[in-house]
N, C-alpha and C positions, 0 to 999 in steps of 0.2 A: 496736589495743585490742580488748577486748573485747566483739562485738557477737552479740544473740539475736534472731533472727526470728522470731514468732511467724505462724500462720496457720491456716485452716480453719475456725474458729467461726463462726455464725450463729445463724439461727432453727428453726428444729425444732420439731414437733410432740410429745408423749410418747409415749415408745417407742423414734422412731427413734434412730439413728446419724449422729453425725457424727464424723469424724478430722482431728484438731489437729498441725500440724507445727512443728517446732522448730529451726531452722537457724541453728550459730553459727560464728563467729569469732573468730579472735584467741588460741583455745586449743589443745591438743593433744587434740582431742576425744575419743579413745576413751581418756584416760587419766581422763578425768573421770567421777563418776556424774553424771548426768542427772535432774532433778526435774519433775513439773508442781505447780505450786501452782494455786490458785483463793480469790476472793474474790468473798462478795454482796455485795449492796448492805448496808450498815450492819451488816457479819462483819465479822471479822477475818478476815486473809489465812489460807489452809489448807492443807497439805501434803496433796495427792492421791496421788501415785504415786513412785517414784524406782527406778531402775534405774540399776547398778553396772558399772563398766568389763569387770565379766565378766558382767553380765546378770542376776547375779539382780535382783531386785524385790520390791519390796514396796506396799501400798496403804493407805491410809485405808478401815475396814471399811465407810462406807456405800458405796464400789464396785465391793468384791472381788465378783467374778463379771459383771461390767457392762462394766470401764472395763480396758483391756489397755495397759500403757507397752512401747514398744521402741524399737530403735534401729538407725541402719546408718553404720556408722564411716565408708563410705567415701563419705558424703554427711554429714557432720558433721550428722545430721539426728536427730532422738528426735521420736518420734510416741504420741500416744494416742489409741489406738480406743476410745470413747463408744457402749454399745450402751445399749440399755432406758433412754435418759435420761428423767429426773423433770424437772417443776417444779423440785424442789429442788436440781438439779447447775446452775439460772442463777446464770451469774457469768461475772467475767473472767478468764480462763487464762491462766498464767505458768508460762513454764518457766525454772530457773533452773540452772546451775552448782551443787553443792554445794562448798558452804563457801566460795564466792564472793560478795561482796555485790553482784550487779548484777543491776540488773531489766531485758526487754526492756518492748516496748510493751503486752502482753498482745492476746490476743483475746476476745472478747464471745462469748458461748454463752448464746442465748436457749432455753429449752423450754417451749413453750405447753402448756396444760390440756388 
């Protein structure tokens, strides 16, 4: 079946960087586009980033130039590089399958003041 590992999130100061990895199972990974979503506390969940079984991408405008999605098929793995993070990108990170209805566990991305 089909299973999402999520990882990499914590706490952070503003500014820095952190990088979120995405490791799944159970699909034929590089025929899939790739998403990360995020949700705060008392949001609704939010599509951040997605990239496409040939790579392009795309992002939610508050992180075009920040937040970098990729991927490497031959680690069934999608990554997103978190540069200049705000207060405002706290939340839990989910990456999902497109057009899959299945969540992993998410990670927690704390950004302190």
């Amino acid at each position: 079946q089909v299973q999402l590992v999520e990882s990499g999130g914590g706490l952070v100061q503003a500014g820095g960087s952190l990088k979120l990895s995405c490791t799944a199972s159970g699909i034929i990974f590089s025929s899939n586009a790739m998403e990360w979503y995020r949700q705060a506390p008392g949001k609704e969940r939010e599509l951040v980033a997605r990239i496409g079984s040939t790579y392009g991408t795309r992002y939610v405008d508050s992180v075009k130039g920040r937040f970098t999605i990729s991927r490497v098929n031959a680690k069934n793995t999608v990554y997103l590089q978190m540069n200049s993070l705000r207060p405002e990108d706290t939340a839990v990170y989910y990456c999902k399958i497109r057009d899959v209805d299945y969540w992993g566990q998410g990670t927690q991305v704390t950004v302190s003041s």
